[in-house]
C-alpha positions as CSV (number, residue, x, y, z in Angstrom):
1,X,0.0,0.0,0.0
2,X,1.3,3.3,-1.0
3,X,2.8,5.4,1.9
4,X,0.2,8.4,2.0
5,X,-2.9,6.0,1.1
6,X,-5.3,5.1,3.7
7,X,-7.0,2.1,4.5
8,X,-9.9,1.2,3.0
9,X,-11.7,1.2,6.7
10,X,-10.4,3.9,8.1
11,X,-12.9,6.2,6.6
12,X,-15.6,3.8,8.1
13,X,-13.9,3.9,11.6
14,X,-13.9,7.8,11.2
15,X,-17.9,7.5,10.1
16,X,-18.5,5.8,13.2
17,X,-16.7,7.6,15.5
18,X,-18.6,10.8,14.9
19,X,-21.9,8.8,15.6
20,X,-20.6,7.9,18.9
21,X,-22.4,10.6,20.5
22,X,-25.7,10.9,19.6
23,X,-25.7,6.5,19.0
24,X,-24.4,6.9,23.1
25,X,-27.5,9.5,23.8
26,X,-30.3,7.5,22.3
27,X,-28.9,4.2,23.8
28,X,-29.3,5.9,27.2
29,X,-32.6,7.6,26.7
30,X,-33.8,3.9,25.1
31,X,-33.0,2.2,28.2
32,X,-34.3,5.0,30.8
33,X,-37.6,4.2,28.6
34,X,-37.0,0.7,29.2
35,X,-36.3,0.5,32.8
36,X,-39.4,2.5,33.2
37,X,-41.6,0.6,31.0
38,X,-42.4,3.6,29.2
39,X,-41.6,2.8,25.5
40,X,-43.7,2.8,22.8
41,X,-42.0,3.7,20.0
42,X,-38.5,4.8,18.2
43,X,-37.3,6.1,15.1
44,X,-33.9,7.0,13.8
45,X,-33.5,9.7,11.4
46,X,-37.4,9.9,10.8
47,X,-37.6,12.3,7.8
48,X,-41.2,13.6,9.0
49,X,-39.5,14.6,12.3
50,X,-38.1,17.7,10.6
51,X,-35.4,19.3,12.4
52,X,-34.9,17.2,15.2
53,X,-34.2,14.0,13.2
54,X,-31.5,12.4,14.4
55,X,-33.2,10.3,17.3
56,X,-37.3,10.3,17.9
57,X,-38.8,8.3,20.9
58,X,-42.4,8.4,21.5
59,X,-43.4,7.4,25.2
60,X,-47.1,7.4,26.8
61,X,-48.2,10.6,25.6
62,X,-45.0,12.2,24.4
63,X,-43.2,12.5,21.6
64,X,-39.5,14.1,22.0
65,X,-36.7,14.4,19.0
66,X,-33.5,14.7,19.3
67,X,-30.7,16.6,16.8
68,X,-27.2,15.8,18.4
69,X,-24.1,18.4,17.7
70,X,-21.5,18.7,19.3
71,X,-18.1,20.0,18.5
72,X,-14.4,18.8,20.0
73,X,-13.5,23.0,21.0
74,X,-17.0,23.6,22.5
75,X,-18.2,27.0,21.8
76,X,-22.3,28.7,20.9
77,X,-24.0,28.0,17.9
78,X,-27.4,28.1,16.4
């Protein structure tokens, strides 16, 4: 393999690891859900959800969504 080429997974592992996050946040909000017997319902980028697509969970009558960003230097945004 050449010397400046990457390997054909590392864009994968890259992929992935910016997912961490928000695949972290809805694995903990699942299980709260879970451990209270409250689920009903989940959906992962749900393209009717609008803005807040990333992460949906619908519990007894609720509906939240969820858009994770984050960013490595912290810092506002909009």
């Amino acid at each position: 393999m050449a010397k400046n080429r990457k390997a054909p997974a590392e864009g994968e592992r890259a992929a992935i690891g910016g997912y961490r996050p928000q695949y972290r946040l809805s694995a903990e909000i699942v299980l709260r859900a879970l451990r209270h017997d409250t689920l009903e319902w989940i959906r992962l980028a749900d393209m009717s959800a609008g803005r807040v697509d990333d992460f949906v969970i619908g519990t007894p009558g609720r509906v939240d969504g969820h858009q994770v960003k984050w960013s490595r230097d912290g810092g506002n945004f909009t």
